[in-house]
C-alpha positions as YAML, in Angstrom:
chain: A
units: angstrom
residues:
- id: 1
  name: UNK
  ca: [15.86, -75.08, -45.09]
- id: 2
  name: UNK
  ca: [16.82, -71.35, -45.87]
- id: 3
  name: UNK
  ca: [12.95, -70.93, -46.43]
- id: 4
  name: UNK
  ca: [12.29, -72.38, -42.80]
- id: 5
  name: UNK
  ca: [14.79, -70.75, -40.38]
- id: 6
  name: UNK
  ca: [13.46, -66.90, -42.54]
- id: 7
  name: UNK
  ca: [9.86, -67.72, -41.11]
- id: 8
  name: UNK
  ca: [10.89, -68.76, -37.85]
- id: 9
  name: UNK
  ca: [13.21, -65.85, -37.54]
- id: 10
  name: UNK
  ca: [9.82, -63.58, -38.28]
- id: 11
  name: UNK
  ca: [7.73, -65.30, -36.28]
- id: 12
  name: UNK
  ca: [10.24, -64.66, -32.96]
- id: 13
  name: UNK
  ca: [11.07, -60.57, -34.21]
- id: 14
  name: UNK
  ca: [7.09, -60.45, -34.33]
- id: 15
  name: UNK
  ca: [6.31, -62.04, -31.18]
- id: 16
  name: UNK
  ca: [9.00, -59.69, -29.78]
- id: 17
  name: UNK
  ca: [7.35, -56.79, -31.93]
- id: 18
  name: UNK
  ca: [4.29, -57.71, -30.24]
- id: 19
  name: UNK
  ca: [5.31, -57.70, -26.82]
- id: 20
  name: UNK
  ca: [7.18, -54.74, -26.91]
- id: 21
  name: UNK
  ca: [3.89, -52.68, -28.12]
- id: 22
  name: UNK
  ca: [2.14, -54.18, -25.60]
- id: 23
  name: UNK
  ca: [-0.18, -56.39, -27.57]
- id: 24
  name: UNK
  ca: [1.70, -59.65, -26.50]
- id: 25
  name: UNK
  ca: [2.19, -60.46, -22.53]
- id: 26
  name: UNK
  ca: [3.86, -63.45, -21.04]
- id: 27
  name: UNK
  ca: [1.41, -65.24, -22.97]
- id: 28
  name: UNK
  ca: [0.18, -65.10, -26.53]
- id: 29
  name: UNK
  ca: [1.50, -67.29, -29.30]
- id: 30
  name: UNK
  ca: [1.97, -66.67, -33.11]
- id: 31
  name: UNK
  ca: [2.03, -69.59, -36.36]
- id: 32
  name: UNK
  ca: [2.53, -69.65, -39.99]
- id: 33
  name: UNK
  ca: [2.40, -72.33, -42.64]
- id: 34
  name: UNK
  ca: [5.53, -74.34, -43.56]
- id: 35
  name: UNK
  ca: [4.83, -74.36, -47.34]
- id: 36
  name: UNK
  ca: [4.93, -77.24, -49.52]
- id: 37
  name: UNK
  ca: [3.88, -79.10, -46.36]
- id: 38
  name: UNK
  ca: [0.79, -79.52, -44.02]
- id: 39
  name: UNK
  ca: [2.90, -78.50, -41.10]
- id: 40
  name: UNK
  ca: [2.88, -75.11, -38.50]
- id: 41
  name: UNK
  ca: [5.60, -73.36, -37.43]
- id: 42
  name: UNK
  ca: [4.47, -72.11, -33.98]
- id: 43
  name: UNK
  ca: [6.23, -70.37, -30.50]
- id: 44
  name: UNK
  ca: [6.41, -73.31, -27.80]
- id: 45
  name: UNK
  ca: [4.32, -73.18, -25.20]
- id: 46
  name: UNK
  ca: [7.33, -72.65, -22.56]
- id: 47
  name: UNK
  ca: [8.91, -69.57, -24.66]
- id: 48
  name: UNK
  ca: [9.63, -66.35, -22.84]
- id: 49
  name: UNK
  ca: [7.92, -64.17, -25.42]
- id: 50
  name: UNK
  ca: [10.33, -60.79, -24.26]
- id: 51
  name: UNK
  ca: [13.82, -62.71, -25.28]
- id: 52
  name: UNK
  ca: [11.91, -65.36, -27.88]
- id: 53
  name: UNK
  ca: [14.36, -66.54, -30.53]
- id: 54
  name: UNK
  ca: [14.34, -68.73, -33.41]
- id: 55
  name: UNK
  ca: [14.87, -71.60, -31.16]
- id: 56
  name: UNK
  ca: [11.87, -71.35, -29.57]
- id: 57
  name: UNK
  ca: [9.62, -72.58, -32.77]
- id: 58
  name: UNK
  ca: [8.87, -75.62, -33.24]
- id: 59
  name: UNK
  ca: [6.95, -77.53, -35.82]
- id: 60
  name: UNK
  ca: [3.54, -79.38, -35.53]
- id: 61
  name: UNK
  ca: [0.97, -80.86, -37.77]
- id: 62
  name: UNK
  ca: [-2.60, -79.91, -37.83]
- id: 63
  name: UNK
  ca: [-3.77, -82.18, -34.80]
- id: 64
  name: UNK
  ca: [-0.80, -80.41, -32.43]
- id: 65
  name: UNK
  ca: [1.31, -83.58, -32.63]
- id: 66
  name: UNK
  ca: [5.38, -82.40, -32.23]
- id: 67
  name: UNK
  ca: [7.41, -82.96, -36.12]
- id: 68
  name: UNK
  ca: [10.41, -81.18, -34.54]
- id: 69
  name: UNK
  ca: [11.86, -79.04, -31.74]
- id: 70
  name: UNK
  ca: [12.62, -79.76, -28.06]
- id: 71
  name: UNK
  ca: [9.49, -78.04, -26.63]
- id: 72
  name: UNK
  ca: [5.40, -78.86, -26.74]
- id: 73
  name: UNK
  ca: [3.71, -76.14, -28.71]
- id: 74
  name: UNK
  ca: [0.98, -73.83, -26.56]
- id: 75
  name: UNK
  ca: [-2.29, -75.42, -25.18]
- id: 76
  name: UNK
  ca: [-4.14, -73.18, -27.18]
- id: 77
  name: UNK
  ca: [-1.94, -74.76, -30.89]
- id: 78
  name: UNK
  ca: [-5.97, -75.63, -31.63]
- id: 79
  name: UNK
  ca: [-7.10, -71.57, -32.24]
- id: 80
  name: UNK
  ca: [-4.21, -72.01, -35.04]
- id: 81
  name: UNK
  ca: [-4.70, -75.15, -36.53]
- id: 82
  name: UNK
  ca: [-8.68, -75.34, -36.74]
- id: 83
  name: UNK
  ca: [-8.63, -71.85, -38.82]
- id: 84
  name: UNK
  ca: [-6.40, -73.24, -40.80]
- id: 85
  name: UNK
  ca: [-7.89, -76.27, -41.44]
- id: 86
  name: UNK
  ca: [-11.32, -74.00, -42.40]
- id: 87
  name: UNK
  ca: [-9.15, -71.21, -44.05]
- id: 88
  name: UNK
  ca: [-7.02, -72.05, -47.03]
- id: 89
  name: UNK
  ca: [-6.47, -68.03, -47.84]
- id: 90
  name: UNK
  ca: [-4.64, -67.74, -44.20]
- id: 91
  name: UNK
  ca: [-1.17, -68.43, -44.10]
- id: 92
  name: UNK
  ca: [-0.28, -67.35, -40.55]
- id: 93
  name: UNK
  ca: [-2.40, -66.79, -36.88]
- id: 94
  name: UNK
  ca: [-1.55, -64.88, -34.12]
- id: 95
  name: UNK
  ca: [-2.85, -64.94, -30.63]
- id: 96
  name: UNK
  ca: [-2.56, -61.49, -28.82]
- id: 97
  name: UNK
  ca: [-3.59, -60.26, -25.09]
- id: 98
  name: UNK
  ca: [-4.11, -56.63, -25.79]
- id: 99
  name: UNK
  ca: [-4.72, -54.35, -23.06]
- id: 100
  name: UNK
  ca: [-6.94, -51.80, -24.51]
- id: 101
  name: UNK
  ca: [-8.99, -53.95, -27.14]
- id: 102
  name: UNK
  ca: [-9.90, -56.52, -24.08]
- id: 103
  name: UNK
  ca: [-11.06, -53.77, -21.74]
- id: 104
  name: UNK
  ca: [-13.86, -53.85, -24.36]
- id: 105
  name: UNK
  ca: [-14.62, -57.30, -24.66]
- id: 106
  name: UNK
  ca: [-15.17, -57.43, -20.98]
- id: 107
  name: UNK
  ca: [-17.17, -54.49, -21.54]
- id: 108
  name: UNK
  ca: [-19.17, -56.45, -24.08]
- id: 109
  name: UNK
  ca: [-18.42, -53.16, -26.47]
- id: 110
  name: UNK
  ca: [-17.61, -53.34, -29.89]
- id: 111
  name: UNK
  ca: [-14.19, -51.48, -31.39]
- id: 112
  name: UNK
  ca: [-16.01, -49.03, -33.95]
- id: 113
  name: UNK
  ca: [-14.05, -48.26, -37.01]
- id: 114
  name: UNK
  ca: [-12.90, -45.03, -35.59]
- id: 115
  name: UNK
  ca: [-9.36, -44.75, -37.36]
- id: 116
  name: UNK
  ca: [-8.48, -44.99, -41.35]
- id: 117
  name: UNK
  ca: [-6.01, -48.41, -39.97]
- id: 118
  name: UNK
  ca: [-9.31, -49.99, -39.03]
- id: 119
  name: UNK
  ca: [-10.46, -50.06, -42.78]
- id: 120
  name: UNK
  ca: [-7.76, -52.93, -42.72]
- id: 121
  name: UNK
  ca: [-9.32, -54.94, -40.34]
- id: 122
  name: UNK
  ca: [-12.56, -55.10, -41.98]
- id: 123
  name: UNK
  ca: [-15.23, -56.37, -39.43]
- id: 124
  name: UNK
  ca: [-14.46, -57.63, -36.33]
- id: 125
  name: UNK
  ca: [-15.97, -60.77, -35.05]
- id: 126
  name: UNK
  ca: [-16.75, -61.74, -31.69]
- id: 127
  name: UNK
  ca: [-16.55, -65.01, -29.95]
- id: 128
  name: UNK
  ca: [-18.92, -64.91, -26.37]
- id: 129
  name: UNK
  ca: [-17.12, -67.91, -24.41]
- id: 130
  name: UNK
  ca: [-14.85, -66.68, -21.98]
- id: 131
  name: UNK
  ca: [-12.15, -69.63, -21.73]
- id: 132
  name: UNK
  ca: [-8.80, -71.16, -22.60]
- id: 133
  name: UNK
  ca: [-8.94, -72.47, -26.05]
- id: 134
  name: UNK
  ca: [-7.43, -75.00, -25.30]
- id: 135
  name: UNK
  ca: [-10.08, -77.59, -26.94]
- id: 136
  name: UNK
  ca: [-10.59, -78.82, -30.48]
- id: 137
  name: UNK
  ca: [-14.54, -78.10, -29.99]
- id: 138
  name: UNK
  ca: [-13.83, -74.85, -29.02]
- id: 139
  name: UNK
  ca: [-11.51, -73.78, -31.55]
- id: 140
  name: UNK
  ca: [-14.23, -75.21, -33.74]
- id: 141
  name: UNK
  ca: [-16.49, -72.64, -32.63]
- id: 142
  name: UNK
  ca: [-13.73, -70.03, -32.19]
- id: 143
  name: UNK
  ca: [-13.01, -70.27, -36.11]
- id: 144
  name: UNK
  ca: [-16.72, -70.19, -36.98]
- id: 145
  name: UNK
  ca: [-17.22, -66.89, -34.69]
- id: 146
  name: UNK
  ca: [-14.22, -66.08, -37.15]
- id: 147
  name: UNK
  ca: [-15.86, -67.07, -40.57]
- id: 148
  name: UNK
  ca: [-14.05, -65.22, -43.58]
- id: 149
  name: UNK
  ca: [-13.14, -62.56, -41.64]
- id: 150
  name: UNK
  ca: [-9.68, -60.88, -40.33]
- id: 151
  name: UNK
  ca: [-10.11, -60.70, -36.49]
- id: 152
  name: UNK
  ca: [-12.33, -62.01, -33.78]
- id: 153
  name: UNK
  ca: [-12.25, -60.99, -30.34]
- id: 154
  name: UNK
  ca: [-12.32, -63.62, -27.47]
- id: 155
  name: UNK
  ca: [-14.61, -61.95, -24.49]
- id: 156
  name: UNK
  ca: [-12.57, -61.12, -21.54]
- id: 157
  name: UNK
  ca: [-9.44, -62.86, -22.98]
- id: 158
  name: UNK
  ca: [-7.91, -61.42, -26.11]
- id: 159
  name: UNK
  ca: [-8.25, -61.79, -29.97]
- id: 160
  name: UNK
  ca: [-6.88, -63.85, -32.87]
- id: 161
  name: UNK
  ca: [-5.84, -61.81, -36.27]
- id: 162
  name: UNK
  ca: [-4.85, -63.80, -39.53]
- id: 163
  name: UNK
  ca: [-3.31, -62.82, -42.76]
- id: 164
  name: UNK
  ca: [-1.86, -64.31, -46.22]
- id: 165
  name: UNK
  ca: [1.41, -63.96, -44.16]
- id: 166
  name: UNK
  ca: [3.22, -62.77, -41.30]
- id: 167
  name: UNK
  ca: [3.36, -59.37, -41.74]
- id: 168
  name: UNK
  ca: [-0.28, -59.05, -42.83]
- id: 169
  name: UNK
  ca: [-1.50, -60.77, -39.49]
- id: 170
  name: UNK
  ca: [1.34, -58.51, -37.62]
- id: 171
  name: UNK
  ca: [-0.57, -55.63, -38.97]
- id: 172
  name: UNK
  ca: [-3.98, -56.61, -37.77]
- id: 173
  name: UNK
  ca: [-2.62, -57.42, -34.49]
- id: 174
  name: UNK
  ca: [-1.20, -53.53, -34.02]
- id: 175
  name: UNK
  ca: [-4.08, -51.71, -35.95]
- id: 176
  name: UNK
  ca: [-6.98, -53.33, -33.62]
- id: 177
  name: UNK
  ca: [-5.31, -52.44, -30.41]
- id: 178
  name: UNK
  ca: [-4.14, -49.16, -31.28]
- id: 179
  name: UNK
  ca: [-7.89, -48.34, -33.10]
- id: 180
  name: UNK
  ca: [-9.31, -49.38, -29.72]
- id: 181
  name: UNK
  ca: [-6.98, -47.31, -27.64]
- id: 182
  name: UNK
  ca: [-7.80, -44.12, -29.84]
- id: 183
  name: UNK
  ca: [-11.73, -45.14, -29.80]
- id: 184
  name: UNK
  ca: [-11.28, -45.53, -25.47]
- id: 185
  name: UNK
  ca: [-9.48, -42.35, -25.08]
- id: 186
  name: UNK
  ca: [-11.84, -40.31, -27.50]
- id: 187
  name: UNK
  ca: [-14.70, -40.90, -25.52]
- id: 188
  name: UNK
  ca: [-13.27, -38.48, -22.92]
- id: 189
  name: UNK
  ca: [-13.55, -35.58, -25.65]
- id: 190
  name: UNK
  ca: [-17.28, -36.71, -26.68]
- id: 191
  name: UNK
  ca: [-18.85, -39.72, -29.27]
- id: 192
  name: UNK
  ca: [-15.77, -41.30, -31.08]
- id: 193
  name: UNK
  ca: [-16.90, -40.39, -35.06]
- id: 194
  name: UNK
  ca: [-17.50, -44.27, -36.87]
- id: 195
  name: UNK
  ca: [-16.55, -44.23, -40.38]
- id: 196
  name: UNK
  ca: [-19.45, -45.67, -42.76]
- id: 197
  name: UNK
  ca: [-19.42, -47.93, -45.39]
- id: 198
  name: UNK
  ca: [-18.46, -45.73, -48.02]
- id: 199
  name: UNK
  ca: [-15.67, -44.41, -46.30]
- id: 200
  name: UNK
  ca: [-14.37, -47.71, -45.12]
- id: 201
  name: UNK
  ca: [-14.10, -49.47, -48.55]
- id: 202
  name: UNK
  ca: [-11.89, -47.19, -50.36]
- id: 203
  name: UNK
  ca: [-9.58, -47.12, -47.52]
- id: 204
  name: UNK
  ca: [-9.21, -50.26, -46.71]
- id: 205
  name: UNK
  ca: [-7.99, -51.15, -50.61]
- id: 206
  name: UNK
  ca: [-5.57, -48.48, -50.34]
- id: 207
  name: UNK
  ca: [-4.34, -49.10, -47.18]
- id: 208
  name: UNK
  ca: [-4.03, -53.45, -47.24]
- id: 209
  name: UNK
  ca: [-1.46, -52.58, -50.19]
- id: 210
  name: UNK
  ca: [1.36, -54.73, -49.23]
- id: 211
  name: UNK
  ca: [4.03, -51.64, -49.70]
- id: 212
  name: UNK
  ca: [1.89, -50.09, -46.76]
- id: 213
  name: UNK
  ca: [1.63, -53.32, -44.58]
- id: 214
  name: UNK
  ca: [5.35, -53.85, -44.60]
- id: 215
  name: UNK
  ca: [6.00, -50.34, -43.68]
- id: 216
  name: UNK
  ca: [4.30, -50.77, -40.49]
- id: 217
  name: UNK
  ca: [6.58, -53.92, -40.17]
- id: 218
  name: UNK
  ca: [9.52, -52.07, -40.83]
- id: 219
  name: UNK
  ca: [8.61, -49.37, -38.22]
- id: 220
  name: UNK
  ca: [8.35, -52.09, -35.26]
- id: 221
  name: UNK
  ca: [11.38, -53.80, -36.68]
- id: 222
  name: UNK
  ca: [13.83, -50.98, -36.59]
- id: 223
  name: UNK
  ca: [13.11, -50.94, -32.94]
- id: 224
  name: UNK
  ca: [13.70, -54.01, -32.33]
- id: 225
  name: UNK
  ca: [16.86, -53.88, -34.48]
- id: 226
  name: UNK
  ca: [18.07, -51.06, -31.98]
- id: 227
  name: UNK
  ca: [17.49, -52.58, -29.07]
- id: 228
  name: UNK
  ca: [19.83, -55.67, -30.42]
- id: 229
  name: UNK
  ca: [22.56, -53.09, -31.25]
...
């Protein structure tokens, strides 16, 4: 039980995390395995993601069905539980609405690998169907578009980041919107520079250490913290 109410207590400081940078709205919805079970902990569908606490994850299995809380999980529970169901690496999901990284899948634009945080992400996928996924054929596709990567970008809706844990898919979550706010607000100075292959790959292994995610974490945390005191 101890080992249940620590990941639900992450999963509501990073869905507050989120929405306090700006990468979660009223809307958005973040999951992790319950280990040594083949259950999701997952925000309800009905939780106001600004003031989201503990209380406000509940428990599913794979096909969405409730195991325990007092609320139904999000429509879209099927973006979570299909990856899952194709990823046995990923241990947690988020869905984000980003500002800045949408503007450029309505654009149809790619985010470049413009910052040294991006080496994190790795490539980033893209999945052309503009719609609620809110479907179990669609989330099929969804975690396809996904494959074996880190993040895939949902035209004109938002994007979907997962990690080994909570903190890694945190990460991903604040390094593609902030790359694609630097690579947006470049372009007024001239071509944003794209780092190559060889510069990517050394970076990124430095930079996925877990020391490094977690400090990131800790950064968003601390906020949070202060804004409880």
């Amino acid at each position: 039980m101890e080992e249940r109410a620590q990941l639900k207590q992450m999963l509501a400081d990073a869905i507050r995390m989120l929405e306090r940078a700006g990468v979660i709205d009223f809307n958005g919805h973040f999951s992790c395995r319950l280990p040594g079970t083949p259950h999701v902990l997952i925000n309800s569908g009905a939780s106001v993601r600004s003031a989201l606490t503990p209380a406000d994850i509940v428990t599913i299995d794979l096909d969405g069905n409730l195991i325990e809380g007092n609320a139904m999980p999000p429509m879209e529970f099927h973006i979570h539980t299909e990856i899952y169901r194709r990823r046995p690496d990923v241990n947690a999901v988020v869905h984000t609405h980003p500002l800045w990284s949408t503007l450029f899948s309505i654009a149809g634009q790619r985010v470049e690998p413009v910052t040294m945080q991006a080496a994190v992400i790795g490539p980033i996928q893209f999945f052309p169907k503009t719609a609620s996924i809110n479907r179990k054929p669609l989330a099929e596709e969804m975690a396809a578009a996904l494959g074996n990567h880190r993040v895939v970008m949902l035209k004109s809706h938002g994007a979907v980041a997962v990690g080994a844990d909570i903190v890694e898919a945190f990460v991903l979550g604040i390094y593609l919107e902030d790359t694609a706010r630097r690579q947006y607000l470049a372009r007024a100075l001239g071509p944003p520079a794209v780092l190559d292959a060889q510069e990517l790959e050394p970076i990124g292994a430095n930079l996925r250490k877990p020391q490094l995610l977690r400090k990131v974490w800790d950064y968003h945390h601390a906020k949070l913290t202060r804004l409880r005191d």
